[in-house]
N, C-alpha and C positions, 0 to 999 in steps of 0.2 A: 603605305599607310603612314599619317602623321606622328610624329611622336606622343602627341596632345592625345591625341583616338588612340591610340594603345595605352598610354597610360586610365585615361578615362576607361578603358572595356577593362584593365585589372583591376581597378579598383571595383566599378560596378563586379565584380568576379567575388573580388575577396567582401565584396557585402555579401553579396547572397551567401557565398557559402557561412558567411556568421551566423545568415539569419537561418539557414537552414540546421546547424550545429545547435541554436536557439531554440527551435521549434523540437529538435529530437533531443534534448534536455530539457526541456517542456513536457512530453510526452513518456519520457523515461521517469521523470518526477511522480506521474499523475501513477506511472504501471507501481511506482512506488508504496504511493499512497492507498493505492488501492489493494495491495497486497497486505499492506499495514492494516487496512481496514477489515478485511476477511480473517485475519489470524486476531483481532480483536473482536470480534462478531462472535468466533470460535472457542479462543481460549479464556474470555474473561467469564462468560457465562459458566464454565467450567470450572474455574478458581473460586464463583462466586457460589457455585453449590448450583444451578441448575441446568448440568449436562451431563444428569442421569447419573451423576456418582451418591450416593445416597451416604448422610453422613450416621457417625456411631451413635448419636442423641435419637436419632430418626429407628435406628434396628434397636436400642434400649428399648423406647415407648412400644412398640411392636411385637415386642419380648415379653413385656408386661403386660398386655394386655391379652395376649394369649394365654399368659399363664392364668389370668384374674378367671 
């Protein structure tokens, strides 16, 4: 084989393997994201008062009106 044809087949070599190290940091990003996105789906409705934590203004009025 040429020198020319083996230089040319490493190089085509070391591209793909770029593209392919490219494309699974592409995908690694996205499982990222998406994880990011399910613990913000989960915890912020939470923080924000509606994932069923009931706050002390909420059991005051409820107090009070029981007793009325």
């Amino acid at each position: 084989m040429p020198v020319s044809v083996g230089i040319t087949m490493a190089w085509w070599s070391l591209a793909a393997a770029k593209r392919r190290r490219a494309v699974v940091s592409l995908i690694e990003l996205l499982i990222v994201l998406a994880i990011i996105g399910v613990l913000a789906g989960v915890v912020v409705p939470r923080v924000a008062g509606d994932g069923g934590v009931v706050s002390v203004a909420a059991v005051d009025e409820v107090a009070v009106s029981v007793q009325r």
